[in-house]
Backbone bond lengths (Angstrom), bond angles and torsions (degrees), N, CA, C in turn:
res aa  C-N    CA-C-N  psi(-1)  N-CA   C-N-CA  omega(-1)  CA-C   N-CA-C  phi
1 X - - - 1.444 - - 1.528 108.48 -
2 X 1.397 119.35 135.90 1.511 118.54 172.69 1.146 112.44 -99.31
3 X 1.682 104.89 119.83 1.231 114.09 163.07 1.604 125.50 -68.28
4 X 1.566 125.06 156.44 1.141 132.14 147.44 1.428 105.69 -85.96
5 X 1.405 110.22 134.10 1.199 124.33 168.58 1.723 113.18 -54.71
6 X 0.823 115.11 -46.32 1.391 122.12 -170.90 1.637 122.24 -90.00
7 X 1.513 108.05 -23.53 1.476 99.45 131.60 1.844 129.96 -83.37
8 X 1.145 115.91 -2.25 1.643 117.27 167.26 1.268 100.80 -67.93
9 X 1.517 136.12 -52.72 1.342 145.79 153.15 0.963 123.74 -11.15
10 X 1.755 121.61 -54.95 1.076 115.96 -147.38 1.721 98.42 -107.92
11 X 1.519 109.91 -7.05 1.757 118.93 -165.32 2.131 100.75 -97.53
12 X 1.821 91.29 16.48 2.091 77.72 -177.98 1.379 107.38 -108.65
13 X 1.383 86.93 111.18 1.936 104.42 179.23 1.727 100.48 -18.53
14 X 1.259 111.99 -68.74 1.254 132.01 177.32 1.396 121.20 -20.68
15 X 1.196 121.10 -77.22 1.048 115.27 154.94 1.397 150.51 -29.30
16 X 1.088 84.78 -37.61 1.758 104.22 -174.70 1.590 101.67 -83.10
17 X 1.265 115.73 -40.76 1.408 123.59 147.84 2.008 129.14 -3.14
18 X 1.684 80.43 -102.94 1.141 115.65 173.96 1.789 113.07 -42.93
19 X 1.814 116.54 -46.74 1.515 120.07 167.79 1.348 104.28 -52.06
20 X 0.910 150.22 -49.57 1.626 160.68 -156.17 1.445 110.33 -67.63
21 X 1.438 107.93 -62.48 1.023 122.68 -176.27 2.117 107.37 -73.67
22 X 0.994 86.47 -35.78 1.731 87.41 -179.31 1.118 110.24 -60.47
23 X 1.602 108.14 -45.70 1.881 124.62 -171.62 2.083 105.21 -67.61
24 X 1.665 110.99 -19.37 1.135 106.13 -171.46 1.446 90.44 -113.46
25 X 1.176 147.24 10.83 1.381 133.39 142.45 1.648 125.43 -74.70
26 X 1.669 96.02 -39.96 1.158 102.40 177.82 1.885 114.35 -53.17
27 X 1.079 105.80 -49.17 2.050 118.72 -174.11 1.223 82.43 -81.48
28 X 1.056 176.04 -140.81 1.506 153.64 -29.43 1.461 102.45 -79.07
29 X 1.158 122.06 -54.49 1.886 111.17 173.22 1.545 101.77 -37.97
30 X 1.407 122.65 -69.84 1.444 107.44 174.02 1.263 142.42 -66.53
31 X 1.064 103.33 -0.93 2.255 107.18 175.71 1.237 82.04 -84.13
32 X 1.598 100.85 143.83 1.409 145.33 163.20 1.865 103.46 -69.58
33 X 0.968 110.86 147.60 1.912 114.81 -178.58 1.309 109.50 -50.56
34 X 1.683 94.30 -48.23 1.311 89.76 -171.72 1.934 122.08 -101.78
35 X 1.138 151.87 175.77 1.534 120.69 -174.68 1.635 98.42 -160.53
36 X 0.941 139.34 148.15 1.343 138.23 166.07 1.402 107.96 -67.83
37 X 1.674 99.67 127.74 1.332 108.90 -178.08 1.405 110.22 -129.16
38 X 1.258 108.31 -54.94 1.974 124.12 174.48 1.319 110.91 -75.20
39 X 1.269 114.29 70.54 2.109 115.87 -179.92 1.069 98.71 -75.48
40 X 1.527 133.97 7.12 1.879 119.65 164.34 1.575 123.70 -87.28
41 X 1.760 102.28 -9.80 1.497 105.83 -168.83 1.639 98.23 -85.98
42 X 1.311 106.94 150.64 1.380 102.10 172.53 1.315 141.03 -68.03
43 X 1.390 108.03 -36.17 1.735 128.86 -174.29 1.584 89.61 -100.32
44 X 2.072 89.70 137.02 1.564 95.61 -168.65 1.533 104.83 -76.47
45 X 1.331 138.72 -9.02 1.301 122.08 167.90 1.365 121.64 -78.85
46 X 1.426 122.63 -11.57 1.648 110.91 164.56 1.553 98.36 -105.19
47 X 1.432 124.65 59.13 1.280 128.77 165.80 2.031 97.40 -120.75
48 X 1.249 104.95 -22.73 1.179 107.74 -162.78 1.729 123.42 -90.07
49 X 1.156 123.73 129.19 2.053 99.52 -167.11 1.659 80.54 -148.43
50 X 1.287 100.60 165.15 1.731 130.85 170.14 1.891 104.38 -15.67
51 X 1.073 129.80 176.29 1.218 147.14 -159.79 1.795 83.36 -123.71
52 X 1.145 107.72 -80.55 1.895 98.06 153.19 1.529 117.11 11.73
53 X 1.515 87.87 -80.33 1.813 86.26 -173.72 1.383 127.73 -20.03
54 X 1.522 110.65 -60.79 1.304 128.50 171.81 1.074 119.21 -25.43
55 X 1.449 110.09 -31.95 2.005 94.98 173.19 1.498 131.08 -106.69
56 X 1.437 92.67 10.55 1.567 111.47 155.11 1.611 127.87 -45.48
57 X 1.562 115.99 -35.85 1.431 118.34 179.35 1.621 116.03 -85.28
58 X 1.341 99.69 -23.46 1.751 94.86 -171.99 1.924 85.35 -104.22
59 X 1.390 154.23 13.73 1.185 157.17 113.27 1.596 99.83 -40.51
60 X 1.559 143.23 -69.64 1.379 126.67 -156.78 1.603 105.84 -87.12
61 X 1.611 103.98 -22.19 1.705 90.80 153.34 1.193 130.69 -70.92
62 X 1.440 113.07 -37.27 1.681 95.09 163.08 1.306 134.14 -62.92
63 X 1.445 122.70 -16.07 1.027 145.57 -146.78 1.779 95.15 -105.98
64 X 1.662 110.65 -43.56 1.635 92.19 146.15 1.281 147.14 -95.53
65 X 1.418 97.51 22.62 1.810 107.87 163.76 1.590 109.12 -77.88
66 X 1.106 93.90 -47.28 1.489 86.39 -168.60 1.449 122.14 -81.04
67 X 1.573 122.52 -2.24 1.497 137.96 179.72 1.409 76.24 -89.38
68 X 0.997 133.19 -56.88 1.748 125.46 -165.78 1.452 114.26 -60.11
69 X 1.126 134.72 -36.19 1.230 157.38 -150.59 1.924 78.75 -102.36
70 X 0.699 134.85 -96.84 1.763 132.76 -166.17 1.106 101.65 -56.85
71 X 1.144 152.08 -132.02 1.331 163.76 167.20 1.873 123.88 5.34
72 X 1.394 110.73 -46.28 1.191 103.03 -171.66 1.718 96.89 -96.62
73 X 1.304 125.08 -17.73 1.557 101.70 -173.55 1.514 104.15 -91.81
74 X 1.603 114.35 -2.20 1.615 131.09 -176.75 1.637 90.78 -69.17
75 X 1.120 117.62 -49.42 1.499 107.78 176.89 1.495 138.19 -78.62
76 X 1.399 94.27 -9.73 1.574 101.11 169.95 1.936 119.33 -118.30
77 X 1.413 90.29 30.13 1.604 82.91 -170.68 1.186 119.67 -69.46
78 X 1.804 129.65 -14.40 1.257 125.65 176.69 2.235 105.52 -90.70
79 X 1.297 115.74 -11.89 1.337 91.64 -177.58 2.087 86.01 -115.14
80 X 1.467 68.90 137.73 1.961 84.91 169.79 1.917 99.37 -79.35
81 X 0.807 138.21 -33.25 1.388 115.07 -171.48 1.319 120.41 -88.03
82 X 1.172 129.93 -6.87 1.442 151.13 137.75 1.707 100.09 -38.09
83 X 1.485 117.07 -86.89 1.706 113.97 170.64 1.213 125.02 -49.27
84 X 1.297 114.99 -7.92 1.721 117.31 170.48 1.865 95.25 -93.45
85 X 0.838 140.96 -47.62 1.676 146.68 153.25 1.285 112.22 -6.40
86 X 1.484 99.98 -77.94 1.565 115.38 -170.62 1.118 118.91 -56.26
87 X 1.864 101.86 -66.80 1.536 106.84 161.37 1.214 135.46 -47.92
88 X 1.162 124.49 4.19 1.705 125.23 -176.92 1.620 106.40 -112.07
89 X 1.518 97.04 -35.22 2.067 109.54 173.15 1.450 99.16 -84.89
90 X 1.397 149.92 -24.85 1.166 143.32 149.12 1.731 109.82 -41.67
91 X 1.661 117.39 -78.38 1.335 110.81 -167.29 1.885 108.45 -70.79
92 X 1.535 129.35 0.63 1.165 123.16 148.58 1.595 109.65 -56.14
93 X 1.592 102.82 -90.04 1.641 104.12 173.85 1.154 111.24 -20.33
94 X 1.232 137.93 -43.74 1.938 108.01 -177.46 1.419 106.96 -103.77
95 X 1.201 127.97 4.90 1.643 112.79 147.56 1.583 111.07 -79.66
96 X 1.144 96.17 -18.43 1.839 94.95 177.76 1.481 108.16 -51.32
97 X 1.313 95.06 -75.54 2.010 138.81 -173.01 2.138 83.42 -42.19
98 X 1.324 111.25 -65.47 1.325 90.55 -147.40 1.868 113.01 -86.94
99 X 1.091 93.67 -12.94 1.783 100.60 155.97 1.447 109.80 -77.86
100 X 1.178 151.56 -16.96 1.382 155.48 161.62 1.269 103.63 -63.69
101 X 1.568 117.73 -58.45 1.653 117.17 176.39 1.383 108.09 -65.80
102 X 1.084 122.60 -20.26 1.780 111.64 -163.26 1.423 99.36 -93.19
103 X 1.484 104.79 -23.72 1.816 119.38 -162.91 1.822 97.63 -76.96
104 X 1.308 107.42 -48.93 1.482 111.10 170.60 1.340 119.16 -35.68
105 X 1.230 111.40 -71.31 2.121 151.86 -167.41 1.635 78.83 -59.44
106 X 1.024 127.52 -72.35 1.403 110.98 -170.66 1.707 133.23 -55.78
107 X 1.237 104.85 -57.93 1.424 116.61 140.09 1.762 123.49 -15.70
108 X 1.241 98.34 -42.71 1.556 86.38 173.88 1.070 115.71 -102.16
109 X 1.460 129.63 -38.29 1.635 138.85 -164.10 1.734 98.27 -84.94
């Protein structure tokens, strides 16, 4: 199968990682302790949780790289368009996840 380089780029857990964490070191002098996290609860004080929280989303994105990476390419290893599937709803999901985290972080600072 031929890769694009620049989707090989864009499919390493790792990476996607490391941006997250860089982007939430960088704001942490400016996040407030506490930050809106739960925008489904009604009353604005159970909307609000740890500064922490924040790294809960790029945690369940990593957390589906690597279920993807074992399990889901275990089932598609004989059709390539199946691994073109995953890998393409994988590098969605973490542009999702990390514009959601950045969309938050901005929002407050």
């Amino acid at each position: 199968m031929n890769d694009n380089s620049t989707i090989r780029f864009l499919d390493d857990k790792h990476k996607w990682l490391v941006l997250t964490v860089v982007t939430f070191l960088l704001a942490f002098y400016w996040l407030p302790e506490q930050v809106p996290f739960f925008y489904s609860q009604a009353l604005p004080e159970e909307k609000l949780a740890s500064k922490y929280y924040l790294l809960v989303i790029p945690l369940f994105n990593y957390l589906f790289f690597i279920l993807s990476d074992t399990w889901l390419s275990k089932l598609a290893l004989k059709n390539d368009n199946m691994l073109n599937l995953i890998r393409f709803f994988r590098i969605g999901l973490a542009f999702f996840g990390y514009f959601l985290f950045l969309r938050i972080i901005i929002l407050i600072i």
